[in-house]
N, C-alpha and C positions, 0 to 999 in steps of 0.2 A: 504494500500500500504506500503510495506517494501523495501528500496534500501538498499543495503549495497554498503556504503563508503570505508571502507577498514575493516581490516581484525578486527577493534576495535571498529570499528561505525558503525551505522545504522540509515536509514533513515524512522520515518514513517509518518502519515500525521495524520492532525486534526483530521478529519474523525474517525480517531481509536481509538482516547483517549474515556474513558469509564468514568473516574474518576481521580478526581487530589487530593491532601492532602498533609499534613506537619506531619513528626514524628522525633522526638529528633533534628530540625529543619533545615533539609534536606527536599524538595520539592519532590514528588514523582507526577507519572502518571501511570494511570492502559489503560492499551489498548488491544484491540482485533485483532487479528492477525492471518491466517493459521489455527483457531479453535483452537486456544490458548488465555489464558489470562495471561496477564505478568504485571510487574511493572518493572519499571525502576526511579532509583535513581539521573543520572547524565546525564543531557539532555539540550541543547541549542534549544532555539525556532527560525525557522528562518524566513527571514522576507516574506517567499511565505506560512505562514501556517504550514512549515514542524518541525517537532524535529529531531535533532539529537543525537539520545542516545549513550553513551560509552554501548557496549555488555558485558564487567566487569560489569556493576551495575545493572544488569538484572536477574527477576527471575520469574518463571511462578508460577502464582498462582492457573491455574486450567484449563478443555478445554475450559466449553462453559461460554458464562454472565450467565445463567442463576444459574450454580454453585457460580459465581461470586455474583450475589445478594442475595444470602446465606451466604455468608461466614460474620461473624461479624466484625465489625470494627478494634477491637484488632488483629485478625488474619490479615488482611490485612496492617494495621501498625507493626506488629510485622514481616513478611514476606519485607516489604519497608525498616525496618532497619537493617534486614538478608542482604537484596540486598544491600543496604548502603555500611555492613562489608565486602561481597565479595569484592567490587569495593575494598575498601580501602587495601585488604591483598593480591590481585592481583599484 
């Protein structure tokens, strides 16, 4: 499930997170969504289960999970601190 909040945030739920991690130590979340996979950088947990992501610190990583559990570790921390940068030069 994906809400969007306003035109900077977005809502999606437990449910969709795939993966969580830390790189240059910023908290990332990898989730599934519309047959996409994405990460996202800057995100508030709330307290019904939901995240709320800024769409600035968002970047898709690929369609399906199963490209997703392919992809190695470095690629997917090196893509969460890509999304990191967007956010920050947004």
């Amino acid at each position: 499930m994906k809400t969007n909040l306003s035109k900077s945030y977005f809502q999606i739920s437990e449910q969709n997170i795939i993966s969580r991690g830390i790189v240059s130590g910023h908290k990332y979340i990898v989730y599934y969504i519309n047959q996409s996979v994405n990460v996202n950088t800057n995100f508030k947990v709330t307290d019904k289960g939901m995240y709320d992501c800024c769409a600035y610190y968002d970047r898709k990583l690929c369609n399906t999970i199963s490209e997703f559990e392919k992809m190695g570790k470095e690629k997917i921390e090196s893509q969460a601190y890509n999304s990191w940068m967007d956010g920050v030069h947004s």
